[in-house]
C-alpha positions as CSV (number, residue, x, y, z in Angstrom):
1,X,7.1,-11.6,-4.0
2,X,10.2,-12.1,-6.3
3,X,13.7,-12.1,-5.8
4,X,14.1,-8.7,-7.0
5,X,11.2,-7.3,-4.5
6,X,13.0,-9.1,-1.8
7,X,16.2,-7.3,-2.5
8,X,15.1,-4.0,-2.3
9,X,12.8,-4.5,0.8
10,X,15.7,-6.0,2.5
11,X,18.3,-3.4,1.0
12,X,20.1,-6.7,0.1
13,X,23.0,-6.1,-2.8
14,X,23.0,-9.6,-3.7
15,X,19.6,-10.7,-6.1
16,X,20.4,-13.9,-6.9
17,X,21.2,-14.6,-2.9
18,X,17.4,-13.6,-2.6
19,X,16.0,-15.8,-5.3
20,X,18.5,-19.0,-3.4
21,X,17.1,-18.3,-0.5
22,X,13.3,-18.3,-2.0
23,X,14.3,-21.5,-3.5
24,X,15.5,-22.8,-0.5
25,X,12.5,-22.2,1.4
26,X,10.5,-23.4,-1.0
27,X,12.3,-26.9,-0.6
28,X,12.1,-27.0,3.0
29,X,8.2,-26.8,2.4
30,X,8.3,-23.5,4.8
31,X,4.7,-22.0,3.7
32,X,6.5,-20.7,0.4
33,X,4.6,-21.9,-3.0
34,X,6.0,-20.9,-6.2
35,X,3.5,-18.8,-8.4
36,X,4.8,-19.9,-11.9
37,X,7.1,-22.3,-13.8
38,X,10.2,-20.6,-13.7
39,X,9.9,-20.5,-9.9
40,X,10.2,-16.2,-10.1
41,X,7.5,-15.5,-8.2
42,X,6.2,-16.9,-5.0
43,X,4.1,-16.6,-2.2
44,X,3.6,-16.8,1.6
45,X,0.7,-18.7,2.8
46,X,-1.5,-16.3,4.5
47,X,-1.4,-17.5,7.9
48,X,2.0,-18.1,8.1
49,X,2.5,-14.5,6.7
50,X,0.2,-12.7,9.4
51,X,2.4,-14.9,11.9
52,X,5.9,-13.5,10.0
53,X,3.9,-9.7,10.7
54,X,3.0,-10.1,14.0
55,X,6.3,-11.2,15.0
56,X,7.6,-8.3,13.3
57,X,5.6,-5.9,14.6
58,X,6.1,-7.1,18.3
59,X,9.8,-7.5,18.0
60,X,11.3,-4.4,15.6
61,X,8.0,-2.3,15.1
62,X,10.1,0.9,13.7
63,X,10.7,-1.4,10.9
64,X,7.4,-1.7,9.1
65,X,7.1,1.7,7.5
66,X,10.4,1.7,5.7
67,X,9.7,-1.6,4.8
68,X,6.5,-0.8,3.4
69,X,8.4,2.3,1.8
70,X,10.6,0.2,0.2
71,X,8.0,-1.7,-1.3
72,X,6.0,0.9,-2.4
73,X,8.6,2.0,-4.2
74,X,9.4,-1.0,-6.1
75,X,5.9,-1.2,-7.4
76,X,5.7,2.1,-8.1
77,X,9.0,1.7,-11.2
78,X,7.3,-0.9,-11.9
79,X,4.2,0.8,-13.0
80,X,2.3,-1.9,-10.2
81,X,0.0,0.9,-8.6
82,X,-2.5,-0.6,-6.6
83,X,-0.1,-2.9,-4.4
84,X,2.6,0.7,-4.5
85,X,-0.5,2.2,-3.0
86,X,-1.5,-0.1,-0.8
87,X,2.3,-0.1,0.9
88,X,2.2,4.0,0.8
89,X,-0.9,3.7,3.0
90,X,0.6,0.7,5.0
91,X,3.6,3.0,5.5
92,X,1.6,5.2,6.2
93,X,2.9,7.8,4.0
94,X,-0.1,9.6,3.1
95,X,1.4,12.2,0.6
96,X,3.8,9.3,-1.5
97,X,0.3,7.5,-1.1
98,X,-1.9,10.4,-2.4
99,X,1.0,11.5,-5.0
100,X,0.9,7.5,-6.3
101,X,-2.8,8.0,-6.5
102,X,-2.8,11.1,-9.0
103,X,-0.3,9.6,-11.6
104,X,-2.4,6.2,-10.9
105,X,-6.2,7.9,-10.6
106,X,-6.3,7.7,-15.1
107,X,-6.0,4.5,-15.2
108,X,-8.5,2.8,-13.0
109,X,-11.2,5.3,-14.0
110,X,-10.4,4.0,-17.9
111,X,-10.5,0.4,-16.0
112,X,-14.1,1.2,-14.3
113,X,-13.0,1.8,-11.2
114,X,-13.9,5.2,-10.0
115,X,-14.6,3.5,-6.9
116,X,-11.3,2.2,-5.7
117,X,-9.7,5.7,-6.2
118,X,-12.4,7.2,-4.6
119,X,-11.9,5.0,-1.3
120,X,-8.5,5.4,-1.7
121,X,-8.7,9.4,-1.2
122,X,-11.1,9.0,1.6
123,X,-8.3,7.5,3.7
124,X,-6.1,10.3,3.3
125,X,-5.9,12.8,6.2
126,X,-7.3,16.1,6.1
127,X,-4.0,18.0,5.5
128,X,-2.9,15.8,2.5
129,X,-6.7,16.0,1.1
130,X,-6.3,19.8,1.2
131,X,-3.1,19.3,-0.6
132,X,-4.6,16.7,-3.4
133,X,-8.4,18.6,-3.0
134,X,-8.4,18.5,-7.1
135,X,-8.0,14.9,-7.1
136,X,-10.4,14.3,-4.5
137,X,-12.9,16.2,-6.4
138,X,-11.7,14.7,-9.6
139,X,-12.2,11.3,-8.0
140,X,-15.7,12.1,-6.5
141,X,-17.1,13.5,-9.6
142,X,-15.8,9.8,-11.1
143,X,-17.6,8.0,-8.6
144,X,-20.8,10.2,-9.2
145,X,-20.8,9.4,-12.8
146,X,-19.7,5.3,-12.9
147,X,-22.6,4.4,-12.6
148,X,-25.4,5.2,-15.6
149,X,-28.2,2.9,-14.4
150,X,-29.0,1.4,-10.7
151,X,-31.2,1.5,-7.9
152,X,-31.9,4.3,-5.9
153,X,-30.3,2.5,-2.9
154,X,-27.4,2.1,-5.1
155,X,-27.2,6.0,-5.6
156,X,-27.9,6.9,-2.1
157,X,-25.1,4.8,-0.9
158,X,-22.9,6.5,-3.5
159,X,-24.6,10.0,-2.8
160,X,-23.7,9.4,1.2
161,X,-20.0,8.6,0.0
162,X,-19.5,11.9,-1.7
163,X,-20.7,14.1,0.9
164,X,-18.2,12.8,3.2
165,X,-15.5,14.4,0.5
166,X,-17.3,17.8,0.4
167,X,-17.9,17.7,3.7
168,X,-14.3,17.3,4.2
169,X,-12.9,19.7,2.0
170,X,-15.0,22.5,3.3
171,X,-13.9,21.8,6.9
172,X,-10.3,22.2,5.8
173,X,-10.6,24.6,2.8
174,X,-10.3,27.9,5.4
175,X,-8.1,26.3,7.5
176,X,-4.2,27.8,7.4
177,X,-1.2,25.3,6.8
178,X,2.1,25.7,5.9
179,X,1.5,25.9,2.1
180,X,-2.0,27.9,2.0
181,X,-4.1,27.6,-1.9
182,X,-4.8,31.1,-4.0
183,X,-7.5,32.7,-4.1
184,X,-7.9,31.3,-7.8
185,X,-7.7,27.9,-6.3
186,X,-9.8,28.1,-3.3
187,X,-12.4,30.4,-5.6
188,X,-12.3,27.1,-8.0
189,X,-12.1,24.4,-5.6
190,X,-15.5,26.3,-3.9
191,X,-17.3,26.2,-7.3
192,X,-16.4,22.5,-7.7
193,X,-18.1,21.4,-5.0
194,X,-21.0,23.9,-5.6
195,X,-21.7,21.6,-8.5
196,X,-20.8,18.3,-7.2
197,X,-23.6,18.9,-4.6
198,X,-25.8,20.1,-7.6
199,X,-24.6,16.9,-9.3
200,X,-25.8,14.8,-6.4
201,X,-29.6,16.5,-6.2
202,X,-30.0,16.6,-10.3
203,X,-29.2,12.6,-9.9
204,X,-32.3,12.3,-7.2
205,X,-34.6,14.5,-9.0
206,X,-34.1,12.9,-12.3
207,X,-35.2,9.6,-10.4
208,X,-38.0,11.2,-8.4
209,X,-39.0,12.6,-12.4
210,X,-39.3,16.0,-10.8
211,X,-38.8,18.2,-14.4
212,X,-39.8,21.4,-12.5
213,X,-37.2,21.4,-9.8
214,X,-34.3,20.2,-12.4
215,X,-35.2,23.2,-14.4
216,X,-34.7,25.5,-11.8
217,X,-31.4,23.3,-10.6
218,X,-30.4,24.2,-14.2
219,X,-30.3,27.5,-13.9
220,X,-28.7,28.0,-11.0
221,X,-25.7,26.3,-12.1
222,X,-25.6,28.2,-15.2
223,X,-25.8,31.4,-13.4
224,X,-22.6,30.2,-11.3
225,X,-19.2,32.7,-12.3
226,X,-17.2,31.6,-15.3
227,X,-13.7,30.7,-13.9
228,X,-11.0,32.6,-16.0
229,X,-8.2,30.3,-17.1
C-alpha cells in the first residue's frame, strides 16, 4: 500500500495526511515495514493484516465490498490488473471483475499465462460468463494451446479444466436473461465450442498416434458452416 492507495480506499482528501500516518505507524513499530527507500510504499505484516480483516469484517461487514471497489479501481488507472482483479472478485463485483479481465486477458497471454485468466473466468458466475462467453472461450482456447509439449497427465488435467467452461456455457447458452445474444452470436458461440471440444480430442489422439481417427477429426471440422462476418 501507498499513501495514494490509502486515500482513495479511505475517500480521504488529504494524501499527504495518509503518507504521515504510514510514517507514523511505521515508527511505532505497529506491523508496518516500508517496501523501499523513499518510504512510499509499505506493507502490513500478514498476520496482523488477517487480524485488521477479521475485525473488520465482524464489526462493519457492509464495508468490505466498497472498499475492495475502491481499490480495484485504483489499480485499475493504474494499469495494476492482477491486484484490480483480485479486489473486483474480493468485492465481489463479477462484471467490473470480468470487464478488468477482457482489457487485461492480452497481456498475460503475451506474459505466458493463459492459465491465470483462464481461472480467473472460471470464478465468474454463470450470468456474467454468458455475458463475457467470447472471452471465456478466448481464454480456454489459450489455455488449450500454452502448453506445446508435456505429459499426458499434464493435458488431461488441462483437458478436465476446459470442459468445465463448455460445460458451462452450454448450460447457460439457451437460458433467457435480461440482455439475450443474436442468433449470429449464439450460432458462433455454438461453433466455438464445437471446435474447442474437437481441439481437446485432436490433442489426445495426436498423443495416442492415432493418424486414422485425426483424419477423420479433420474433416469434420472442415465440413463445419463458414460463419459470415
Amino acid at each position: 500500500m501507498n499513501a495514494a492507495l490509502c486515500q482513495v480506499v479511505i475517500a480521504s482528501p488529504d494524501q499527504q495526511g495518509c503518507q504521515q500516518m504510514l510514517e507514523a505507524l511505521e515508527r511505532a513499530n505497529l506491523f508496518v515495514v516500508p517496501l523501499d527507500e523513499q518510504r512510499q510504499w509499505y506493507r502490513f505484516h500478514d498476520l496482523f493484516r488477517e487480524a485488521l480483516h477479521a475485525r473488520l469484517q465482524a464489526s462493519q461487514p457492509e464495508l468490505l465490498p466498497l472498499l475492495h471497489q475502491r481499490a480495484a479501481s485504483f489499480y485499475e488507472a493504474a494499469g495494476v490488473w492482477r491486484e484490480a482483479i483480485a479486489h473486483a472478485l474480493a468485492a465481489p463485483d463479477y462484471l467490473l471483475a470480468a470487464s478488468l479481465m477482457e482489457h487485461a486477458a492480452p497481456h498475460f497471454w503475451l506474459s505466458g499465462e493463459a492459465q491465470t485468466v483462464h481461472n480467473w473466468v472460471l470464478s465468474l458466475p454463470d450470468t456474467v460468463l454468458r455475458v463475457y462467453a467470447r472471452l471465456a472461450l478466448d481464454a480456454a482456447l489459450r489455455f488449450l494451446n500454452s502448453v506445446a509439449i508435456g505429459t499426458k497427465t499434464m493435458h488431461a488435467s488441462m483437458a478436465a479444466q476446459v470442459e468445465q467452461i463448455i460445460t458451462r456455457l452450454e448450460g447457460v447458452l439457451y437460458r433467457k436473461p435480461a440482455q439475450a445474444l443474436s442468433d449470429t452470436e449464439v450460432t458462433l458461440i455454438e461453433r466455438r465450442l464445437r471446435l474447442l471440444r474437437a481441439l481437446i480430442e485432436a490433442q489426445a489422439l495426436l498423443k495416442r498416434g492415432d493418424t486414422e481417427r485425426l483424419r477423420i477429426l479433420t474433416l469434420k471440422i472442415e465440413d463445419l458452416p463458414r460463419m459470415r462476418r
